[in-house]
N, CA, C and O of each residue as an XYZ file, in Angstrom:
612
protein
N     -72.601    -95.108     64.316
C     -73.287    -96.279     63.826
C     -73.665    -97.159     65.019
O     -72.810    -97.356     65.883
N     -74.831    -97.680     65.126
C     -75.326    -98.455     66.460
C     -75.051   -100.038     65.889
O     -74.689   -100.519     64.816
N     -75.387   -100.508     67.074
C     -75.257   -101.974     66.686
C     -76.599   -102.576     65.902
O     -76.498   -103.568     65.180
N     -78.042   -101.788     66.139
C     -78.824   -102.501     65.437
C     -78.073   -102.241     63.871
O     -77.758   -103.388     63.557
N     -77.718   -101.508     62.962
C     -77.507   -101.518     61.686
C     -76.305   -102.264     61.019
O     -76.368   -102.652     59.853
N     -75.102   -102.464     61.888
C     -74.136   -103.367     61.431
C     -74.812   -104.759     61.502
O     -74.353   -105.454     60.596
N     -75.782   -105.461     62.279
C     -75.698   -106.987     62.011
C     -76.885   -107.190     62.221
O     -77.443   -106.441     63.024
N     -77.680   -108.296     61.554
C     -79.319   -107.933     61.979
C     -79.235   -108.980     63.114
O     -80.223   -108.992     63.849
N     -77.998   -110.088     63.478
C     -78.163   -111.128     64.752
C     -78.404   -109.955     65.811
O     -79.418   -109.971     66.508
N     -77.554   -109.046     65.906
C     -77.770   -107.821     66.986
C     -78.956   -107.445     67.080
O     -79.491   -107.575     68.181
N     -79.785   -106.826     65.884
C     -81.176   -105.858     65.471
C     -81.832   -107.300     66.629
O     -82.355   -107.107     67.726
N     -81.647   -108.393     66.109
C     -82.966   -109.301     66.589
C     -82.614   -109.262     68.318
O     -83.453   -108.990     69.178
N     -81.170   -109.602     68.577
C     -80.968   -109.564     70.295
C     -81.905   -108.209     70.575
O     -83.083   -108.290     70.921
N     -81.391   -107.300     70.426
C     -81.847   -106.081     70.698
C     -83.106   -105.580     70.832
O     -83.352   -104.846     71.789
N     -84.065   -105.894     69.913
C     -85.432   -106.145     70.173
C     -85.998   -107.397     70.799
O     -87.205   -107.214     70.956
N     -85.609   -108.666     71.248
C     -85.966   -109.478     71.890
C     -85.893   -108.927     73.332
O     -86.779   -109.158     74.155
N     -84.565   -108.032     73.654
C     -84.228   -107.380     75.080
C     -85.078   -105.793     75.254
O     -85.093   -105.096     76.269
N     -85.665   -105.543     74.095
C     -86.816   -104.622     74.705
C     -87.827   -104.827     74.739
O     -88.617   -103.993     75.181
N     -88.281   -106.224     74.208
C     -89.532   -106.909     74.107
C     -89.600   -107.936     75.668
O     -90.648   -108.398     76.119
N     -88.580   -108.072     76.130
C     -88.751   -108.854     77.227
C     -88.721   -107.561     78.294
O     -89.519   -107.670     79.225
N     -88.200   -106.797     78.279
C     -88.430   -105.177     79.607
C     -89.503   -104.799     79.536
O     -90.199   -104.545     80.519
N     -89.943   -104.655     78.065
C     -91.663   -104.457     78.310
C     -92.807   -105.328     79.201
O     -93.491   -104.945     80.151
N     -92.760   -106.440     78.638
C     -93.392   -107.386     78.891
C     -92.894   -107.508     80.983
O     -93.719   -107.436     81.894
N     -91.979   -107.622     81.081
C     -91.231   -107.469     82.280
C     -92.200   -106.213     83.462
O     -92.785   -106.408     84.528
N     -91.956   -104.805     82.528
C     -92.527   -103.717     83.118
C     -94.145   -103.866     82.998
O     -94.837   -103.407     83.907
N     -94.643   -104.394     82.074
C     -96.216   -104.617     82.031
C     -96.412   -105.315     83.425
O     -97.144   -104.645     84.153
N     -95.918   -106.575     84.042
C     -95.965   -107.360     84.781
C     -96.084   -106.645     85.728
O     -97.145   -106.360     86.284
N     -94.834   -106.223     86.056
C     -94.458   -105.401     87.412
C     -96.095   -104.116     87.923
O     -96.668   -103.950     89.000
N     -96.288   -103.559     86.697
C     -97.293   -102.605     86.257
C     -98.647   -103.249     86.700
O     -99.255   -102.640     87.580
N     -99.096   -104.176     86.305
C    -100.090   -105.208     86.868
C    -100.105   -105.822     88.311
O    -101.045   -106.371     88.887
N     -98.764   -105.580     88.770
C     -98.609   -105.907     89.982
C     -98.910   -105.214     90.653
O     -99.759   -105.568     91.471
N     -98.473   -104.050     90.690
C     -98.557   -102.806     91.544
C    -100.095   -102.457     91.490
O    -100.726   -102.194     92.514
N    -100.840   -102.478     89.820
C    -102.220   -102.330     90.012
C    -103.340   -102.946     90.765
O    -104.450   -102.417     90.828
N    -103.002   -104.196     91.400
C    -103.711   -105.087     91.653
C    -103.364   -105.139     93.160
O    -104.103   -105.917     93.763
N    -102.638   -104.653     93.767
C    -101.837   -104.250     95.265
C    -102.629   -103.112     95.466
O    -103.189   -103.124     96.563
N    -102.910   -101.920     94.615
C    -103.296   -100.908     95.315
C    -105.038   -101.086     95.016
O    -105.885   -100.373     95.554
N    -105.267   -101.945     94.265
C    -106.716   -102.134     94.586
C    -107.274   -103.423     95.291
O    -108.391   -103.938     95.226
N    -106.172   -103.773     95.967
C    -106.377   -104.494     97.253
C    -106.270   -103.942     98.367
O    -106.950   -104.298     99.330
N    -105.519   -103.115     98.410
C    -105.159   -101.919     99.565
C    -106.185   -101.392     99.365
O    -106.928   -101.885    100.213
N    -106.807   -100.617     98.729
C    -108.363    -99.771     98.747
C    -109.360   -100.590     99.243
O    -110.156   -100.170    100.083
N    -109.398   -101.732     98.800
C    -110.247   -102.554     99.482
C    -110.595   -102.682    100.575
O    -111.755   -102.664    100.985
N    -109.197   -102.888    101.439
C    -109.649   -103.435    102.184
C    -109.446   -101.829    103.557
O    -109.747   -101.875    104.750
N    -108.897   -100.696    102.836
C    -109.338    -99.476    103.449
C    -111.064    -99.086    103.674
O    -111.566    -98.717    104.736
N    -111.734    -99.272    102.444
C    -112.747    -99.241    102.349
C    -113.579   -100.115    102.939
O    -114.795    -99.923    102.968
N    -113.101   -100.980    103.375
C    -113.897   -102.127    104.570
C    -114.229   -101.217    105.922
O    -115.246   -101.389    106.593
N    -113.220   -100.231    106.213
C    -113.173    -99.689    107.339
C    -112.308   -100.381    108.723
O    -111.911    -99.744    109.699
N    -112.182   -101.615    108.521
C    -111.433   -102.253    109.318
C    -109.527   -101.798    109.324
O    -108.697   -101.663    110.223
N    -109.488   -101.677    107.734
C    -107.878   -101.480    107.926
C    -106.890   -102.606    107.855
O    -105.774   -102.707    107.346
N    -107.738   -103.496    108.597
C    -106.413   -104.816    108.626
C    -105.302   -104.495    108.560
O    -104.525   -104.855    107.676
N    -104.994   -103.615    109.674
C    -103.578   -103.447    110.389
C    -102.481   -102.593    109.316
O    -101.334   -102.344    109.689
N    -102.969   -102.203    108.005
C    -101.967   -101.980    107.321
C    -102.263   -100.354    106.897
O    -103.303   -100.013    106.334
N    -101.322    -99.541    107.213
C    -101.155    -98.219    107.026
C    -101.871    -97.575    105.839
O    -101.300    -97.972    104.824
N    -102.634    -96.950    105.606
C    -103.484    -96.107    104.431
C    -102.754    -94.755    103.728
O    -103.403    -93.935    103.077
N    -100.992    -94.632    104.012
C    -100.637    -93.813    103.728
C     -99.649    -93.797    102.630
O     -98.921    -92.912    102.181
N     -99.947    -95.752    102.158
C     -99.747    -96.309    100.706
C     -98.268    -96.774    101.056
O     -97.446    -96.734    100.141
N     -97.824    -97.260    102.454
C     -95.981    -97.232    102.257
C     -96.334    -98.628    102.297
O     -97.406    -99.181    102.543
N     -95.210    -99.070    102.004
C     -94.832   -100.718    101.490
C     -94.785   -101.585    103.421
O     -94.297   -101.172    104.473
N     -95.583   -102.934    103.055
C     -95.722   -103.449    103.513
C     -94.982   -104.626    103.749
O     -95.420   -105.498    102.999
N     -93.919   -105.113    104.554
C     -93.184   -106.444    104.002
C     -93.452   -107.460    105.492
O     -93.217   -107.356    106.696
N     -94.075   -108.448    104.576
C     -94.291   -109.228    105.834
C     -93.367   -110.226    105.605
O     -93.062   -110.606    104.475
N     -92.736   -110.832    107.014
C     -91.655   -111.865    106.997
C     -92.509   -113.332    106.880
O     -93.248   -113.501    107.850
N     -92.534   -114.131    106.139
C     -92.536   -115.647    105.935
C     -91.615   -115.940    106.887
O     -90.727   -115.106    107.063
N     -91.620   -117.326    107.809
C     -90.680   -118.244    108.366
C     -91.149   -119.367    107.630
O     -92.166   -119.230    106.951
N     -90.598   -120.376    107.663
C     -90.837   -121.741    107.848
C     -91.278   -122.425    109.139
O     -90.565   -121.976    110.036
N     -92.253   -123.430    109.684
C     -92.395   -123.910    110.850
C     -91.046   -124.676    110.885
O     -90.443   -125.348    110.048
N     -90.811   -124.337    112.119
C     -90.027   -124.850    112.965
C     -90.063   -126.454    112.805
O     -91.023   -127.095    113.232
N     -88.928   -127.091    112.144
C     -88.745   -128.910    112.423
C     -88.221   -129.463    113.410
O     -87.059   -129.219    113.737
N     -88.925   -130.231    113.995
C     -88.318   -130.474    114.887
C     -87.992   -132.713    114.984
O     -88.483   -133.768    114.583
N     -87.301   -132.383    115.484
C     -86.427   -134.179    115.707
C     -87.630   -135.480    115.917
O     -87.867   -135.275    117.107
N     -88.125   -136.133    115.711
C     -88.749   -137.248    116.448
C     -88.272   -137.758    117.546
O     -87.129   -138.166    117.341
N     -88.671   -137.950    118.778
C     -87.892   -138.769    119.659
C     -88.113   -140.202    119.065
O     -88.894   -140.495    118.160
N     -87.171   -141.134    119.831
C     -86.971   -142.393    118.955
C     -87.815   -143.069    119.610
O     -87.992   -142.443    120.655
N     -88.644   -144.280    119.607
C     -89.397   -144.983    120.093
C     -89.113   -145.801    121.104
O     -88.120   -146.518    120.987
N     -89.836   -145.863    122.184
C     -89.031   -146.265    123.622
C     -89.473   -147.792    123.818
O     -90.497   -148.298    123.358
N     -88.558   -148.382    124.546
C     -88.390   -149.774    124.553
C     -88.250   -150.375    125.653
O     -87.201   -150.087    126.228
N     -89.336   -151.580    126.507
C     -88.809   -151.811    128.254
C     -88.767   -152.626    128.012
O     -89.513   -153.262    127.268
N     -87.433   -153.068    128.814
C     -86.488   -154.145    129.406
C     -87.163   -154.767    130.555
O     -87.313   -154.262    131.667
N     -87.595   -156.055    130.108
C     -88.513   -156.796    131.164
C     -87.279   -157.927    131.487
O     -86.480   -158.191    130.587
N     -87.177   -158.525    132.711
C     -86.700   -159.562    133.527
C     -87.897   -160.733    133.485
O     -89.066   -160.438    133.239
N     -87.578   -161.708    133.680
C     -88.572   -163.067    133.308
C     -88.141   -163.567    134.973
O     -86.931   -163.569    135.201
N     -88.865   -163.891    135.867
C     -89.003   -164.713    136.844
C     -88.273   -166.146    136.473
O     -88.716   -166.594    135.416
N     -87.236   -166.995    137.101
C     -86.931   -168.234    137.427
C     -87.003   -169.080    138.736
O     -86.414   -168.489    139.641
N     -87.326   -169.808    138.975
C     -86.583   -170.719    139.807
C     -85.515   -170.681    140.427
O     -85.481   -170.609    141.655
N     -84.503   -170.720    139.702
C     -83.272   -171.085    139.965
C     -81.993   -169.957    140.027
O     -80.868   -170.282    140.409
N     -82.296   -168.795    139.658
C     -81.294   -167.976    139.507
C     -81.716   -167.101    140.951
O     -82.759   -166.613    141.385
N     -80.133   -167.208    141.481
C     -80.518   -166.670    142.917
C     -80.909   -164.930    142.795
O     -80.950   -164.311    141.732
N     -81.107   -164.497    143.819
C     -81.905   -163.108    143.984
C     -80.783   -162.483    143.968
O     -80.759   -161.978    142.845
N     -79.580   -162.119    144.651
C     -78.269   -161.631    144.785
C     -78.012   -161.500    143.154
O     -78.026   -160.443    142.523
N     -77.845   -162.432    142.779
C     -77.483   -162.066    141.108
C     -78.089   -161.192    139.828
O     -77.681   -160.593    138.833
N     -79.375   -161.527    140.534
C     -80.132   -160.404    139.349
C     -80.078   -159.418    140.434
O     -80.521   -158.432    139.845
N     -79.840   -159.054    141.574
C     -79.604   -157.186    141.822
C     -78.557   -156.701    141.785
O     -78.275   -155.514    141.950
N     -77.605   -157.921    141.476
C     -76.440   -157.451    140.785
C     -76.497   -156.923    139.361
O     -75.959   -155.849    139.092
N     -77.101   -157.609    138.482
C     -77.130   -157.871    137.440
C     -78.261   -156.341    137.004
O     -78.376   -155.782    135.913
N     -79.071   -155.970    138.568
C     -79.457   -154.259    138.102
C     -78.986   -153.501    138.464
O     -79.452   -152.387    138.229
N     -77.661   -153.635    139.331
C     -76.792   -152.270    139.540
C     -75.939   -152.194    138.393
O     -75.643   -151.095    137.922
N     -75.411   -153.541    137.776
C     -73.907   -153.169    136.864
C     -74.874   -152.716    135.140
O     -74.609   -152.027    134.156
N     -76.061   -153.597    135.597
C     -76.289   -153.352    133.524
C     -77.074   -151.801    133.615
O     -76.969   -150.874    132.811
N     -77.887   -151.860    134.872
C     -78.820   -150.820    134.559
C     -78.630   -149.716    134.879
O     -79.255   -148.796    134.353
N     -77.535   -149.482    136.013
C     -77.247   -148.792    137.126
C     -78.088   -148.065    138.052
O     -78.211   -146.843    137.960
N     -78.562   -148.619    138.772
C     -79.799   -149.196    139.694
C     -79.261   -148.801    141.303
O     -78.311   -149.546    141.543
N     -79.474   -148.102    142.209
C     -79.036   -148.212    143.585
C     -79.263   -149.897    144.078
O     -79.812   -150.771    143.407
N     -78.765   -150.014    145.213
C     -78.649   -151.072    145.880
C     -80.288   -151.526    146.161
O     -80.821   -152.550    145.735
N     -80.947   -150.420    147.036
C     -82.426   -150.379    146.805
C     -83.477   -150.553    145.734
O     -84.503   -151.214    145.895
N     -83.242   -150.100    144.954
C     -83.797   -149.819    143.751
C     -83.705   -151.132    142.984
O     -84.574   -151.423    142.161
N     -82.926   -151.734    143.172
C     -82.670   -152.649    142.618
C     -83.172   -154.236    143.553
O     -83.501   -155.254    142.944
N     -83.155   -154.197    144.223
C     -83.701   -155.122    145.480
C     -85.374   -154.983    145.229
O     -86.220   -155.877    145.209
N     -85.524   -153.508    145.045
C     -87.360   -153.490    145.060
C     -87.794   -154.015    143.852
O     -88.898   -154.547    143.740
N     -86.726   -153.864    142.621
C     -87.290   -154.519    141.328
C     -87.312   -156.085    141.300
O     -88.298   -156.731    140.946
N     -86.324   -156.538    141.639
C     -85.804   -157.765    142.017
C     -87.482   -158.594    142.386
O     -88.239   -159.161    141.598
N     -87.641   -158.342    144.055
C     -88.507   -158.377    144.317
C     -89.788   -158.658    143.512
O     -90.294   -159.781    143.510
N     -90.155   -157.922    143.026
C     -91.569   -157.128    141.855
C     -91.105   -158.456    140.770
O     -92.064   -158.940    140.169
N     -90.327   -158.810    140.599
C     -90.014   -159.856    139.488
C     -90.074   -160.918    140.268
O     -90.660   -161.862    139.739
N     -89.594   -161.147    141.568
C     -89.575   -162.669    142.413
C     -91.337   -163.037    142.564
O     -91.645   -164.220    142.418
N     -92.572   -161.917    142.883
C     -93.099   -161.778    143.179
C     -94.333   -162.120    141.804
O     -95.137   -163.047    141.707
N     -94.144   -161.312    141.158
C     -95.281   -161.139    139.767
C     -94.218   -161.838    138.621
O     -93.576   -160.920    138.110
N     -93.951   -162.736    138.236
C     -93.483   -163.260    137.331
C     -92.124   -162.670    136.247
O     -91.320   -163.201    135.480
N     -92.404   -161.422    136.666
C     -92.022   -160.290    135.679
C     -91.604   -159.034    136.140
O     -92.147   -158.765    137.212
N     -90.594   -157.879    135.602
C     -90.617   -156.627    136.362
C     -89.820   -155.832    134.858
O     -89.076   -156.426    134.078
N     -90.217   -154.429    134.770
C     -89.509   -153.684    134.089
C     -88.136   -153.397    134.528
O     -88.248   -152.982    135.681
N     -87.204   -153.405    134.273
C     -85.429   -152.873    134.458
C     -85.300   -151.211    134.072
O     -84.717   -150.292    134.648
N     -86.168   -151.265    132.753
C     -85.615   -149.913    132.596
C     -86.508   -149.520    131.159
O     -87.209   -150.385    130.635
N     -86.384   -147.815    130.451
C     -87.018   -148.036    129.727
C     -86.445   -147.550    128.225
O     -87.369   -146.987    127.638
N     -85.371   -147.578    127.507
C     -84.815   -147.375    126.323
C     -85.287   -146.868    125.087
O     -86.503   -146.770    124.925
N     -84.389   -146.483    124.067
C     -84.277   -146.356    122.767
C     -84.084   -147.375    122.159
O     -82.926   -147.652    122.473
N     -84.490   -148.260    121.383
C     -84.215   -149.865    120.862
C     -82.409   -150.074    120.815
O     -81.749   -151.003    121.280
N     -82.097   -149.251    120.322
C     -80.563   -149.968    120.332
C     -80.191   -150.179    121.756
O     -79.949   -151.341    122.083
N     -80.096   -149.154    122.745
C     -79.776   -149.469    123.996
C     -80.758   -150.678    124.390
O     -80.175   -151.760    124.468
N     -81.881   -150.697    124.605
C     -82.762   -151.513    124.872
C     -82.142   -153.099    124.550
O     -82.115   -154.095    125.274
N     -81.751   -152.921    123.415
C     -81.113   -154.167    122.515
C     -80.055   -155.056    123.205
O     -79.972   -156.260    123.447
N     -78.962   -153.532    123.512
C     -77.878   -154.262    123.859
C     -77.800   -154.074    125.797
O     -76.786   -154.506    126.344
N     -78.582   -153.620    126.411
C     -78.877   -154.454    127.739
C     -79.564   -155.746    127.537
O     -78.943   -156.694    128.019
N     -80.548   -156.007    127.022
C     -80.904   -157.314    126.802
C     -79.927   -158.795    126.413
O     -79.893   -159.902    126.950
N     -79.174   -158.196    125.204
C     -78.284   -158.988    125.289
C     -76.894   -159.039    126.328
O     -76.033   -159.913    126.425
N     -77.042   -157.819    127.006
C     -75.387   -157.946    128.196
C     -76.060   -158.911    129.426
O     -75.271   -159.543    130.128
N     -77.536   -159.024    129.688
C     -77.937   -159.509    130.710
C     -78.255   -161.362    130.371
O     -78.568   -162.265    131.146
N     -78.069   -161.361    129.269
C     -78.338   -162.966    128.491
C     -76.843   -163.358    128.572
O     -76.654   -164.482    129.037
N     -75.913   -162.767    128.270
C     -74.261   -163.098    128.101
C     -74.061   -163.250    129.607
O     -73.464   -164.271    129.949
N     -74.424   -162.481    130.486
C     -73.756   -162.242    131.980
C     -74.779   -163.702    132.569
O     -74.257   -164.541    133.304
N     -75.782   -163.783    132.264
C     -76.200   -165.141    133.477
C     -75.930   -166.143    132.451
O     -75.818   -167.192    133.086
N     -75.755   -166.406    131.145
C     -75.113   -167.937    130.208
C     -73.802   -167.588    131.157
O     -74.078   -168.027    132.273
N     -72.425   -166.951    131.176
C     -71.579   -167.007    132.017
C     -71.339   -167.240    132.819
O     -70.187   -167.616    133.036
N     -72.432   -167.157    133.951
C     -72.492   -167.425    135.245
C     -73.379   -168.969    135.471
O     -73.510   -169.495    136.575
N     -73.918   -169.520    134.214
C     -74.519   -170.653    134.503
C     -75.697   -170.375    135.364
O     -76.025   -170.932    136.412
N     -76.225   -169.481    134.771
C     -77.990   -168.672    135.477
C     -79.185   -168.832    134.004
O     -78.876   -168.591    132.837
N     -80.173   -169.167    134.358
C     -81.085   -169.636    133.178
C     -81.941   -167.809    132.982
O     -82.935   -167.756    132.257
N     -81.590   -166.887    133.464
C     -82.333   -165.522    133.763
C     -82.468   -165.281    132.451
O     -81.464   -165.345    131.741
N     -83.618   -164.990    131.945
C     -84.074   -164.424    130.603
C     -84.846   -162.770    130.987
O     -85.553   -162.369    131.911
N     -84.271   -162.136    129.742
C     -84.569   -160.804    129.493
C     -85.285   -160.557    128.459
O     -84.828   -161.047    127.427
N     -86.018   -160.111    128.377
C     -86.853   -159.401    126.709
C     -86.796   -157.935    126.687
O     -86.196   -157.273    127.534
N     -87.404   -157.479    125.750
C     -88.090   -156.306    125.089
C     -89.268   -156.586    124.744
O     -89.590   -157.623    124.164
N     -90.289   -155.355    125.188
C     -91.256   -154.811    124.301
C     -91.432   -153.266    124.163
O     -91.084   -152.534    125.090
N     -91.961   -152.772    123.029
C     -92.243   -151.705    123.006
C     -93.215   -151.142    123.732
O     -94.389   -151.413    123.481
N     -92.789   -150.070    124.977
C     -93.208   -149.169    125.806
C     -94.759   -148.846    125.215
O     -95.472   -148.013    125.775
């Protein structure tokens, strides 16, 4: 005795599950038909497009493009020209914040004594951020009026 005749909930599973393999195999069947008369096609072009005429399966790999990181948006640390804040202190103030050679730091110095203004350095906003503010804390401490900004690079 099969299961379609003991219960008709079965009879109905049972034909819903050969009604969906059909429908399933029709698909598959349509698939395959429509592959090999694309393959003829494009045999019959004469070109070939690279793909073997001896009907074997073709599998081409998909990737995804490659993602890649944003760099973060860069940020320069400008020095403001004073009066009053001696020269010794701001090339101090670019060896310890910026870490600056002795030179390097004298020539910026300079470039700021000179043109009103000089770049220090050139950052990621948070760093950018917090040299700006270590160089505002270090001359209010020292009783130096030296102002620092940011702008975006």
């Amino acid at each position: 005795m099969s299961a379609d005749s003991c219960c008709p909930m079965a009879r109905e599973a049972s034909e819903e599950l050969r009604s969906a393999r059909r429908t399933m195999s029709d698909d598959l069947w349509r698939r395959e038909v429509r592959a090999r008369k694309r393959d003829e096609k494009h045999d019959d072009d004469g070109a070939g497009g690279g793909r073997p005429s001896d009907g074997d399966t073709v599998i081409e790999r998909r990737t995804r493009p490659e993602t890649r990181t944003k760099k973060p948006p860069m940020y320069k640390v400008i020095l403001l020209n004073d009066d009053y804040t001696p020269m010794e202190f701001v090339v101090e103030i670019l060896k310890v914040v910026f870490h600056k050679q002795h030179a390097e730091a004298t020539k910026i110095m300079l470039h700021v004594h000179q043109n009103g203004m000089g770049v220090a350095g050139v950052f990621p906003y948070e760093i950018a951020e917090t040299k700006v503010r270590t160089v505002d804390e270090l001359s209010r401490q020292s009783e130096f009026p030296l102002k620092c900004v940011m702008e975006k690079a």
